[in-house]
C-alpha positions in Angstrom: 2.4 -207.7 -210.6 1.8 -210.8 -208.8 2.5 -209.4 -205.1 0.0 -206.5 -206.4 -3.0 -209.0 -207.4 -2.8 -210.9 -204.2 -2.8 -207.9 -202.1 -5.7 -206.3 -204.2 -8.0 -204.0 -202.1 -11.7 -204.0 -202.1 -13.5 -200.6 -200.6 -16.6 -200.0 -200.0 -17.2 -196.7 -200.3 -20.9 -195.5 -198.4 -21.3 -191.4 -198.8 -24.1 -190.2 -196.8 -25.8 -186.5 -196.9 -28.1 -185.0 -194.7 -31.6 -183.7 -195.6 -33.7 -181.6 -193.8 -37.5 -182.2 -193.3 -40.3 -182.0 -190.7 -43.1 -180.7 -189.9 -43.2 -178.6 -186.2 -45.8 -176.7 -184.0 -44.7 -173.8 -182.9 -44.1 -173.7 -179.0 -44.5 -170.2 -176.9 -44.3 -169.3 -173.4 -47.2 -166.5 -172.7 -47.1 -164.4 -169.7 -49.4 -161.5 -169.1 -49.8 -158.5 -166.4 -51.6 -158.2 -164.0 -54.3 -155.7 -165.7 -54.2 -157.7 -169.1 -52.7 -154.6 -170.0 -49.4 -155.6 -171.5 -49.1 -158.8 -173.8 -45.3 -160.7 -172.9 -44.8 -163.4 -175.2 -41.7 -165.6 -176.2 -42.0 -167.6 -179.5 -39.5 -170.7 -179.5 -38.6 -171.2 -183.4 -39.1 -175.1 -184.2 -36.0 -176.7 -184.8 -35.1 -180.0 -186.7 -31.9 -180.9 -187.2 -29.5 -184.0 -188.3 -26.0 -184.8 -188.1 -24.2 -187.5 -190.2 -20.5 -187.8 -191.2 -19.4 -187.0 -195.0 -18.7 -190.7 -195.6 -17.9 -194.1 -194.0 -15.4 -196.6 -195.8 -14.8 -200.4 -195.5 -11.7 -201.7 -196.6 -11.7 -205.7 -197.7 -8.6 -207.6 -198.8 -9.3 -210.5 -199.9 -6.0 -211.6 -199.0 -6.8 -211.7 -195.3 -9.9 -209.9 -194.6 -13.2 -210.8 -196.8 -15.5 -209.3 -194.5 -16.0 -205.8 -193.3 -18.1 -203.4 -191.0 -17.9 -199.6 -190.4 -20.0 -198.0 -187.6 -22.3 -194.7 -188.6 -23.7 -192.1 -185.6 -27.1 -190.4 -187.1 -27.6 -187.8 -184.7 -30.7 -185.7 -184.1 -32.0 -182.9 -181.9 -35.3 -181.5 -182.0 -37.6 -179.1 -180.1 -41.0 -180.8 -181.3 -43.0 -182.2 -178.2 -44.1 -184.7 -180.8 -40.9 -186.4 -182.0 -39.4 -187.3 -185.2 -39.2 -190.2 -187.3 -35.9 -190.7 -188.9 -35.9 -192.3 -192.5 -32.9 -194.3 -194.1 -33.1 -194.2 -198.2 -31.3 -194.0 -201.1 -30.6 -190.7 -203.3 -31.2 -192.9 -206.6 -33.5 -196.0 -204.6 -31.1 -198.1 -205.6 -29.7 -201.2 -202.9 -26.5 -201.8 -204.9 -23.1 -200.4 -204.3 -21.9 -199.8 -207.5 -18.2 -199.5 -209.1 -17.5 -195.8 -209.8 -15.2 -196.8 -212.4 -17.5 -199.4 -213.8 -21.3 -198.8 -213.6 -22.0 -202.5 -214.8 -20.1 -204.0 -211.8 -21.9 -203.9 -208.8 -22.2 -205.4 -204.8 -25.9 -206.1 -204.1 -27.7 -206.1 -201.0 -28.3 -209.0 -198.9 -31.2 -211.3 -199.4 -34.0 -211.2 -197.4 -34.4 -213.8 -195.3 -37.5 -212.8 -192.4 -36.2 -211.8 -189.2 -33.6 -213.7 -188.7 -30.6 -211.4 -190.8 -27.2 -212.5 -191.0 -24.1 -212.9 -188.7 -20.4 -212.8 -189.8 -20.2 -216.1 -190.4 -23.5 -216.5 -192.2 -23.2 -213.0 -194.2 -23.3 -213.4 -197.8 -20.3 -213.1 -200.6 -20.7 -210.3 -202.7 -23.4 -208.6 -200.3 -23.9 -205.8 -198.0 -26.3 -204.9 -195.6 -26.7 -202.7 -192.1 -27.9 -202.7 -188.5 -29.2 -200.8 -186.0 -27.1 -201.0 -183.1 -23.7 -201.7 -182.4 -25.0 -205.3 -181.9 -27.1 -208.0 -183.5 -27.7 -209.4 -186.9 -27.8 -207.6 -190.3 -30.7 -206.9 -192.8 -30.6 -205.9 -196.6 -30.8 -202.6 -197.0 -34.4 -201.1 -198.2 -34.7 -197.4 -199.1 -37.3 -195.4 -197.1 -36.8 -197.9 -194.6 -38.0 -196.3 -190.8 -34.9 -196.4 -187.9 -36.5 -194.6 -185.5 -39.8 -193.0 -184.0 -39.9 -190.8 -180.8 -42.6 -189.2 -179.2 -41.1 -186.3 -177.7 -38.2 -183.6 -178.0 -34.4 -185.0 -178.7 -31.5 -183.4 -178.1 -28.4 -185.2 -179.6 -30.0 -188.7 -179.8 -28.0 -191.0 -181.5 -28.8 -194.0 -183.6 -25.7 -195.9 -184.6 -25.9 -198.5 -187.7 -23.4 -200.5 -188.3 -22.6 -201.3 -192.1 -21.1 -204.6 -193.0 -20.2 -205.9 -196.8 -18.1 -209.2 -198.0 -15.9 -210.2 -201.2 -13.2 -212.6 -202.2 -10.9 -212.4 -205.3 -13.6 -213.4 -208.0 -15.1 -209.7 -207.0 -13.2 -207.1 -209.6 -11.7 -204.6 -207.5 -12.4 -201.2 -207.2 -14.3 -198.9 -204.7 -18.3 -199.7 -204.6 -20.4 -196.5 -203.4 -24.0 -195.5 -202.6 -25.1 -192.3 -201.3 -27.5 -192.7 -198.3 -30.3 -190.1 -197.7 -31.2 -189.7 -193.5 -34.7 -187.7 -193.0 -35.8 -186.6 -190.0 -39.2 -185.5 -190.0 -41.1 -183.9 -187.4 -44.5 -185.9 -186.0 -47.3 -184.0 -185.6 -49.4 -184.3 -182.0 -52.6 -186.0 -182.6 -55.5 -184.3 -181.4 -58.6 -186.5 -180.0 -61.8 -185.4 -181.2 -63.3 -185.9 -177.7 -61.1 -183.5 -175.7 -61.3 -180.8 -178.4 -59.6 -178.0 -177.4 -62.4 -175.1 -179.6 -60.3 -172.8 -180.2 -57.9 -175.3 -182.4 -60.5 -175.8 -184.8 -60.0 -172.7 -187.4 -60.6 -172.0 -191.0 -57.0 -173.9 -191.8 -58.1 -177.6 -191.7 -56.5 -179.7 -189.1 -56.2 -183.2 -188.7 -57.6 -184.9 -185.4 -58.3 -188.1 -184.0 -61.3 -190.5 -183.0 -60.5 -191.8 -179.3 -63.1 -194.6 -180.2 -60.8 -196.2 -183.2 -58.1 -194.0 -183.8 -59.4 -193.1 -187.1 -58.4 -189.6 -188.3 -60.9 -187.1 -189.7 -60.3 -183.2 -190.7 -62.2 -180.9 -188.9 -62.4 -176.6 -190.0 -64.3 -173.8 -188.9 -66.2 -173.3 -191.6 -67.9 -170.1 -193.4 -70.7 -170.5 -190.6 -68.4 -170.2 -187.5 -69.2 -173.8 -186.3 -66.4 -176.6 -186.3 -67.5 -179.2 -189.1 -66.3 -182.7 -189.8 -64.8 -182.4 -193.3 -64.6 -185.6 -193.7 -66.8 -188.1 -193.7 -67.2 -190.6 -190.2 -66.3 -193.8 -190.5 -67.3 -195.8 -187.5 -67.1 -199.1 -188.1 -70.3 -201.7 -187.4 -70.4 -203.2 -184.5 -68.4 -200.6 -182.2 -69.6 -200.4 -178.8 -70.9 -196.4 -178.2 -70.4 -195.3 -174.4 -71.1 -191.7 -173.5 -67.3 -190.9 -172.4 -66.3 -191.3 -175.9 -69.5 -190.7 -178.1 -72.6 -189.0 -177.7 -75.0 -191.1 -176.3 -76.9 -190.7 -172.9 -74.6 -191.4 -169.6 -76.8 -194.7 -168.1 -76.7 -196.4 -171.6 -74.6 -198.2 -173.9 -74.6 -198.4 -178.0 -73.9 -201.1 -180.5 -74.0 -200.0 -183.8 -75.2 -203.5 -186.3 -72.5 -205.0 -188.3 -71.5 -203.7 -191.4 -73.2 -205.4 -194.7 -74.2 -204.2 -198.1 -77.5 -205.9 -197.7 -80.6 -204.3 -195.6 -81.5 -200.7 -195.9 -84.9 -201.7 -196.5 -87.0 -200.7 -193.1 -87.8 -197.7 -191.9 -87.5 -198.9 -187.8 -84.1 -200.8 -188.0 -80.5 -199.7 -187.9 -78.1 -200.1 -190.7 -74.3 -199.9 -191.2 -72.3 -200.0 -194.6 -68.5 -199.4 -194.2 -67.2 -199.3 -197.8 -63.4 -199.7 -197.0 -62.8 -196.7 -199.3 -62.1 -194.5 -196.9 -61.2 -191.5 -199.0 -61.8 -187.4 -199.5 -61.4 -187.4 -203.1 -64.3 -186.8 -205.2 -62.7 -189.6 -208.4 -62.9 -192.3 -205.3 -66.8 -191.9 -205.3 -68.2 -193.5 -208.6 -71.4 -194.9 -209.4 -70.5 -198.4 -208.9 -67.6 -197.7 -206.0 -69.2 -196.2 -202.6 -67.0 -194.0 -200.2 -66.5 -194.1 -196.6 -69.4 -195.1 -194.6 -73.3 -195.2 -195.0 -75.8 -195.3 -192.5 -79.8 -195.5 -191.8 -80.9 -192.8 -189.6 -81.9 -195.2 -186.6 -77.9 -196.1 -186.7 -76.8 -192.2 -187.3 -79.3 -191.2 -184.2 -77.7 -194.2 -182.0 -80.4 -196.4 -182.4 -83.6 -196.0 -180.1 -84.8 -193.3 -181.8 -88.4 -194.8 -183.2 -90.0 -192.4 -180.8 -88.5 -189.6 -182.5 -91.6 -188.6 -185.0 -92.3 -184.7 -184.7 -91.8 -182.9 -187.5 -88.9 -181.3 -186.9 -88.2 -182.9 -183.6 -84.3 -183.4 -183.5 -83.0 -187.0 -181.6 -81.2 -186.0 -178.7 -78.4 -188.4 -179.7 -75.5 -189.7 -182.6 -72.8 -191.4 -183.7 -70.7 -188.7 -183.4 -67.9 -188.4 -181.1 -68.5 -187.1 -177.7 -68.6 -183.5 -177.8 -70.3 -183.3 -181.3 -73.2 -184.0 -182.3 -75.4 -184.5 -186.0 -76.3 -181.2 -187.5 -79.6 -180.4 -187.6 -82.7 -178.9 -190.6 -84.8 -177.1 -188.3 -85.6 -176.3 -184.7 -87.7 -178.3 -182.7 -89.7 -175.6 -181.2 -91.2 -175.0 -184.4 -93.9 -177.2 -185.6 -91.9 -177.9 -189.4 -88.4 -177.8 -190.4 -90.0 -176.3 -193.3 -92.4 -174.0 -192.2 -91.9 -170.3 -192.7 -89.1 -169.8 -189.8 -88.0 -173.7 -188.4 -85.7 -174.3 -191.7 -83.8 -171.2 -191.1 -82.5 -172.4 -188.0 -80.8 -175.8 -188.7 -77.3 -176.0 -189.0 -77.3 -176.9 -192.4 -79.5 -174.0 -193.7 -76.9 -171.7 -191.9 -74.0 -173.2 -193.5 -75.9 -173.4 -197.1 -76.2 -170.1 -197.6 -72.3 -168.8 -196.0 -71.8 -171.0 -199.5 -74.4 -170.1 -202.2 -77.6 -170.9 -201.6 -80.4 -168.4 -201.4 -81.5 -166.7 -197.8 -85.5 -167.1 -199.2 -86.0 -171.0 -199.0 -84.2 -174.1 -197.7 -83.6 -175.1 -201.4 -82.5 -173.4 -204.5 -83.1 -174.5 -207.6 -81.4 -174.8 -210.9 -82.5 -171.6 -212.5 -81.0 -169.8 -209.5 -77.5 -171.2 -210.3 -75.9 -172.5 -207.0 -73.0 -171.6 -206.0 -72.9 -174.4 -202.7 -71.9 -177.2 -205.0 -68.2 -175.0 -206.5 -68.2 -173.5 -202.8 -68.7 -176.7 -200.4 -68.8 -179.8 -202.3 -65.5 -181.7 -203.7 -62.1 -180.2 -203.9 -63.2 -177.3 -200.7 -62.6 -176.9 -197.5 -66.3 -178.4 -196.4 -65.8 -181.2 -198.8 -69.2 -182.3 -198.8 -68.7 -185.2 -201.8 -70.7 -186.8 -204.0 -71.0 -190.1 -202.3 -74.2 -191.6 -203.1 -76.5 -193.6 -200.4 -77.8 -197.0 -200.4 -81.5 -198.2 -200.1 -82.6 -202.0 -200.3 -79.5 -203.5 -200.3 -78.6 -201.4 -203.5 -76.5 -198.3 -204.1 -77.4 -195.3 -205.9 -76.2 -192.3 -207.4 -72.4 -192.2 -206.6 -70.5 -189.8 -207.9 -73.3 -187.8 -208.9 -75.8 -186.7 -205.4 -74.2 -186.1 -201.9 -76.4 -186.8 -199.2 -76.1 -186.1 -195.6 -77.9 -187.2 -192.2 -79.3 -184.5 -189.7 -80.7 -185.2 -186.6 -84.2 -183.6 -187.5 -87.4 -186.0 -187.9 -89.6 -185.5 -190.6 -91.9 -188.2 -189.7 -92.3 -191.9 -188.1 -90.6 -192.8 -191.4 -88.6 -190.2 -192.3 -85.7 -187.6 -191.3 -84.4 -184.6 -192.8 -80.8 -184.0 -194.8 -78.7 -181.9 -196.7 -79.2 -183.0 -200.4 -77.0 -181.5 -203.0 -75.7 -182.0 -206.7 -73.7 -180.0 -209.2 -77.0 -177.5 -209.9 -79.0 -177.9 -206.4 -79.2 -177.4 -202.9 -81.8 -178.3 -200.3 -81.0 -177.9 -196.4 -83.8 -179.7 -195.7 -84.6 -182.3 -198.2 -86.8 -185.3 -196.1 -86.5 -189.2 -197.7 -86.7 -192.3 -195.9 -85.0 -193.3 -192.7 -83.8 -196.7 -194.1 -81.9 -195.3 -196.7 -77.7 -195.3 -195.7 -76.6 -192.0 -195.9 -72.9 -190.5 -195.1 -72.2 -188.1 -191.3 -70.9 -185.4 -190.7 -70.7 -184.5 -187.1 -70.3 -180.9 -185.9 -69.2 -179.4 -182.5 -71.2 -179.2 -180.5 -70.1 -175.9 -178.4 -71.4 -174.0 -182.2 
């Protein structure tokens, strides 16, 4: 019994599974005759796969060998153009190993300690912890802890980890197991906003990207046939508009003012909320918590625009990304975005009534029982929410009115928008340029 107690064995015991996840684009190699007469197409299926042995052991005996370390190949091949990411976590998101014949006994992880980790000789007693690499220091373990991101297509790339524990006799012996989970999931290739390819944008949202921030916005063709925004923009005050990446004239340059609550209170200057709630659910939008981003028209029309007074007159410029452009309440060639023919040709009458509203007017009214508000507004594809605006340094009506900039004038101190609740709809509603109101941006090849 006593030669059996001093040669006592300590194993640590690390299972590991794979899993399966990802999401892929499709790839396809199209060739066609020479009349167009006979379609030839290949369809590559997306694959996503990732290779891991059963289990990895580490046998400590206290006797001569306290500290251990076992070496583990994650391999992955993909076809996706994009990459993967692979993901290192726990079945239970647990960082103990655990005695399988005693649940209450168990090896923790190592401390954390910065970047600096932990060498053999530093390496905690009764710890465990990995690398990545077959070199270098070790780090506690942390489920859903990131390895690896690629940007392209793998095939067999290996990450190897090396796994390292330590224990002396006052450790009860007995095998100490955890069962590690490695995801590989599929990136998905961003797609700038600016170098749109049109016929990307279809009724199935997709996600794109702002070239001027990186922020990322969903863009759908809606009911209408023109690729909306449906989300709301937030560019953030202070960014510096140039015509490569927004849409603003070629021999000029744009700064949008600096955010701030305060202002919204004069008709011929620019204003610029960003909330820092950047959200596209509905329950984010109360009447004390703005959404997204709020603008005066001045800052929505790229500033400049105080010669803009027609009625109906749109500004030739935006905010909006290069390539798209504010949606407009009427036509320009007509004397009123209200008059008996100019409403009907502003974007935002067109989409109104693909989602409810009446063909008759640019407005409907409660008795008629909208429809835009179940069809278009929070929890749809358009999305248009109930965000609110603000006006002299003040915000109003979150949660409860949605209001959106066009590019139409109404007058010297006013511009037209879509302005919508639960029971109405106007396409072509007209309030004060001051006040900060959400964008939308639309293509601008619809």
């Amino acid at each position: 019994m006593g030669v059996l107690n001093k040669r006592s064995t300590y194993i640590l015991y690390i299972a590991t599974f794979l899993m399966v996840a990802g999401v892929l684009a499709v790839g396809a190699n199209t060739a066609y005759a020479a009349e167009n007469d006979l379609h030839y197409s290949v369809t590559i299926t997306p694959v996503l796969n990732v290779t891991v042995p059963n289990a990895i052991s580490i046998p400590l005996n206290p006797a001569s060998k306290t500290f251990g370390t076992s070496d583990l190949n994650v391999d992955v091949s993909t076809n996706n153009s994009a990459g993967y990411k692979l993901i290192m976590t726990s079945l239970d998101d647990s960082s103990k190993l655990t005695n399988e014949e005693d649940s209450t006994v168990y090896m923790d992880t190592l401390a954390d300690n910065g970047e600096t980790g932990y060498t053999e000789e530093t390496f905690t007693n009764k710890r465990w912890g990995y690398r990545i690499g077959t070199t270098g220091n070790y780090f506690p373990f942390v489920s859903d802890t990131v390895l690896k991101t690629t940007d392209t297509t793998a095939n067999h790339d290996v990450t190897t980890l090396g796994f390292a524990a330590k224990a002396d006799y006052t450790m009860q012996s007995g095998t100490y197991s955890n069962t590690l989970n490695f995801t590989a999931v599929g990136n998905v290739k961003t797609i700038d906003m600016q170098n749109l390819d049109p016929t990307l944008c279809t009724s199935e949202p997709i996600t794109v990207s702002d070239t001027r921030d990186g922020n990322l916005y969903t863009i759908a063709r809606l009911a209408d046939g023109k690729c909306w925004m449906t989300s709301n923009l937030n560019l953030a005050g202070g960014t510096v508009l140039s015509s490569d990446k927004s849409d603003v004239p070629s021999d000029n340059y744009y700064t949008l003012p600096a955010s701030s609550k305060t202002g919204f209170d004069d008709n011929t200057k620019a204003f610029v909320y960003n909330s820092g709630n950047i959200t596209t659910n509905q329950a984010d939008c109360t009447s004390t918590q703005p959404c997204n981003s709020y603008y005066s028209w001045l800052a929505a029309t790229a500033g400049n625009q105080t010669n803009v007074t027609g009625n109906g007159v749109d500004a030739p410029y935006s905010i909006c990304p290069a390539g798209w452009r504010l949606p407009s309440s009427g036509n320009q060639s007509d004397s009123s975005a209200t008059s008996t023919t100019g409403y009907k040709k502003g974007d935002f009458y067109k989409l109104a009534i693909k989602y409810g509203m009446s063909s008759s007017n640019y407005y409907e009214d409660p008795d008629n029982a909208p429809t835009f508000y179940s069809q278009a507004g929070p929890g749809t594809v358009p999305s248009f929410l109930l965000a609110g605006y603000y006006s002299n340094s003040s915000f109003y009506s979150g949660g409860s009115y949605g209001y959106y900039w066009s590019s139409s004038s109404y007058s010297s101190t006013s511009a037209y928008n879509l302005y919508f609740n639960s029971s109405n709809v106007y396409s072509a509603s007209n309030l004060s340029r001051r006040n900060g109101f959400p964008v939308r941006c639309v293509l601008s090849e619809s």
